[in-house]
C-alpha positions in Angstrom: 88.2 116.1 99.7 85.6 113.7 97.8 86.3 112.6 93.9 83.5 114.3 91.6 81.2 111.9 91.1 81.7 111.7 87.5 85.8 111.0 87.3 86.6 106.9 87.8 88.8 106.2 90.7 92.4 106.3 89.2 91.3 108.0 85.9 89.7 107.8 82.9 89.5 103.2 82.1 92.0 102.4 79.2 93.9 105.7 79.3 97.6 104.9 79.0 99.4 105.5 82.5 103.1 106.2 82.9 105.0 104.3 85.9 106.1 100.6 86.6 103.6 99.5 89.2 100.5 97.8 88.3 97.2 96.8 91.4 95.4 93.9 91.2 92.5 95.0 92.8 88.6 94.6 92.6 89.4 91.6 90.1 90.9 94.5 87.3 94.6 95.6 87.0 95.2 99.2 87.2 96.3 101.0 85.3 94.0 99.1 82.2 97.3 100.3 79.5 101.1 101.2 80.6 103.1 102.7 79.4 106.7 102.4 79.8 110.3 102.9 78.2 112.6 100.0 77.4 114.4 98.5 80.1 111.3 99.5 83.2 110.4 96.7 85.0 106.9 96.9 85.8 105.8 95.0 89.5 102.2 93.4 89.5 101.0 93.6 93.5 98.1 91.5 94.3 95.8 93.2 96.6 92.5 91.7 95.8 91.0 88.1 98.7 91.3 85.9 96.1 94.9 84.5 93.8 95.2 86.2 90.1 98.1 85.7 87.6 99.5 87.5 85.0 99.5 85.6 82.0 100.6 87.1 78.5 97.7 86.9 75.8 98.5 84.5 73.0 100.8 82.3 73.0 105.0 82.7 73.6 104.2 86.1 75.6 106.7 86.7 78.4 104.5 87.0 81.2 103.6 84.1 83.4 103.3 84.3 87.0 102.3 81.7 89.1 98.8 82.3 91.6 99.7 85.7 93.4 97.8 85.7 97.0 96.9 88.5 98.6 100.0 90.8 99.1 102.6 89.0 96.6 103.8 90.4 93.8 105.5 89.5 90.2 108.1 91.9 88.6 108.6 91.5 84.7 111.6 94.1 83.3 110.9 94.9 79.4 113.9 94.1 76.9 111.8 95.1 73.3 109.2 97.6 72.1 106.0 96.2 71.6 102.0 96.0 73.2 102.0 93.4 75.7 98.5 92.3 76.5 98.1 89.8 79.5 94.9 88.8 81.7 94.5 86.5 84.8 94.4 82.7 83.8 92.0 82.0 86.8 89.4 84.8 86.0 90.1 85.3 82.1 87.7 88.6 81.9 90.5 90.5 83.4 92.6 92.2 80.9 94.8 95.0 80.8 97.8 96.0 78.3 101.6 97.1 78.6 102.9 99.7 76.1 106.5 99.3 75.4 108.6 102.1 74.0 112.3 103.2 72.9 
């Protein structure tokens, strides 16, 4: 069974997704926004050709991977409420959010 032509892959973009796994794929994490409880610890799986990080936005974030290549992956577990937005230090243009709550 095909998708209708008019619903993205994966859902609506920027739509907050329950769950604790996040694709790096087609240089653009997905979900865009998770959302999680207190305590989840959320795995980032590279599955794009080229290396991407995940690298909090601003500074004294808590995310900072190294380079993932293809296939590796980087687990985070979050201790405190909050937004956490991160992108990929090598290509800066992908963004994407973590909603934290109690």
């Amino acid at each position: 069974m095909s998708m209708p032509a008019s619903s993205p892959a994966g859902g609506a973009p920027n739509v907050p997704v329950a769950g604790n796994a996040v694709s790096i794929k087609n240089f653009a994490f997905s979900p865009a926004v998770l959302k999680v409880k207190v305590g989840t610890t959320v795995t980032w799986t590279n599955q794009d050709g080229d290396a991407h990080t995940v690298t909090s936005a601003g500074s004294g974030g808590p995310l900072k991977s190294a380079p993932l290549t293809t296939g590796a992956t980087y687990s985070y577990t979050f201790t405190k409420p909050g937004t956490y937005a991160y992108f990929c230090s090598i290509h800066p243009f992908m963004t994407a959010t973590v909603e934290v709550t109690r």
